[in-house]
N, C-alpha and C positions, 0 to 999 in steps of 0.2 A: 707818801709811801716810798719806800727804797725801792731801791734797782732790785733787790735780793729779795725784798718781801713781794713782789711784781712776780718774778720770775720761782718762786718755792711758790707760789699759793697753787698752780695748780694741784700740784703734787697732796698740798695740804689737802684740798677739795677734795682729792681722791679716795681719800684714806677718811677725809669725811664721812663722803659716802658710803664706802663700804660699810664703815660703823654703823651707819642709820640702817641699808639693806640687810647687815647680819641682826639687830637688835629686834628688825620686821620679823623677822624667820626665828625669834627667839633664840639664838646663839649670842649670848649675852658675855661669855669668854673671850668669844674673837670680834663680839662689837668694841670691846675694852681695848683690846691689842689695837684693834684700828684708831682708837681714840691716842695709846698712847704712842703711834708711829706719827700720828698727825703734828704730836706734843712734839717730837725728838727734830722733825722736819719745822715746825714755825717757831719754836724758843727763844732763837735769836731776831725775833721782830715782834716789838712789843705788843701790839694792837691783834697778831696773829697768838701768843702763849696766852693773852688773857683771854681771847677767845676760845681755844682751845682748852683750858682748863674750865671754862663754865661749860663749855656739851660735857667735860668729863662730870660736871656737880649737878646738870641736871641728868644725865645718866643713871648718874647714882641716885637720883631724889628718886626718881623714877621706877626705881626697882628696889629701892628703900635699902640700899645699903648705906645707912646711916654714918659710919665710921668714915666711909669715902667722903663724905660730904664734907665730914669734918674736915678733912684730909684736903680737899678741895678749897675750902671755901679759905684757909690760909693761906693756902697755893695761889690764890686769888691777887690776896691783895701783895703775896712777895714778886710774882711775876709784872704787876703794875710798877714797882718800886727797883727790881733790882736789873729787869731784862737792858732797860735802855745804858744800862751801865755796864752791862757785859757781864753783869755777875750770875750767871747762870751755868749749870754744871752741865757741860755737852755728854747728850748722850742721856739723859735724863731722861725718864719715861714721862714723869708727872704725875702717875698713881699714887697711890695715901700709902700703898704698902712699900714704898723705897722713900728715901731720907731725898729730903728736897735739896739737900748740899751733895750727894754719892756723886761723880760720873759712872757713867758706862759707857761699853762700848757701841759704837754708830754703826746697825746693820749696815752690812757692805750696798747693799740698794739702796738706803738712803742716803749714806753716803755720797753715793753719785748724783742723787736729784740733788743732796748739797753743794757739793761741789761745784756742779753744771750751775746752780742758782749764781752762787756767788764768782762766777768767770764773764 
């Protein structure tokens, strides 16, 4: 494990968590957003995006949004193939509803857990 995958996993945990606590309480909108703040914080560490994209496919199986899975399940296998190489778009959510090549921009809070990871 990197120095950076070390020092982001907290943060990743967090935003785990939250995701499982909001999906308990049926807020199934802001279990997503946690899911894909977890995706924008561990993308660049292989063994953390592929993890993070299967809670997002079993998420989805789970409340049978079907199209997500779909969405997921090739998200799957490009974050095994393209993370270790750098080819991943920062800023990326990881959701089925944005184009798996888009950047966006890195809320300013995670920004800072990124940053502080990789110092």
């Amino acid at each position: 494990m990197t120095t950076f995958a070390i020092r982001i996993e907290p943060s990743v945990q967090a935003e785990l968590t939250a995701a499982s606590t909001a999906e308990a309480r049926g807020e199934f909108y802001t279990a997503f957003l946690h899911l894909e703040r977890a995706h924008v914080l561990g993308q660049a560490t292989t063994s953390t995006h592929v993890g993070v994209h299967w809670r997002m496919c079993r998420f989805a199986l789970r409340n049978r949004m079907y199209g997500e899975v779909a969405g997921q399940l090739w998200r799957l296998v490009a974050a095994c193939v393209f993370t270790a190489t750098g080819l991943v778009p920062k800023g990326n959510t990881g959701g089925g509803d944005v184009s798996g090549f888009k950047r966006l921009p890195v809320p300013e809070d995670l920004k800072q857990a990124i940053d502080a990871a990789q110092a």
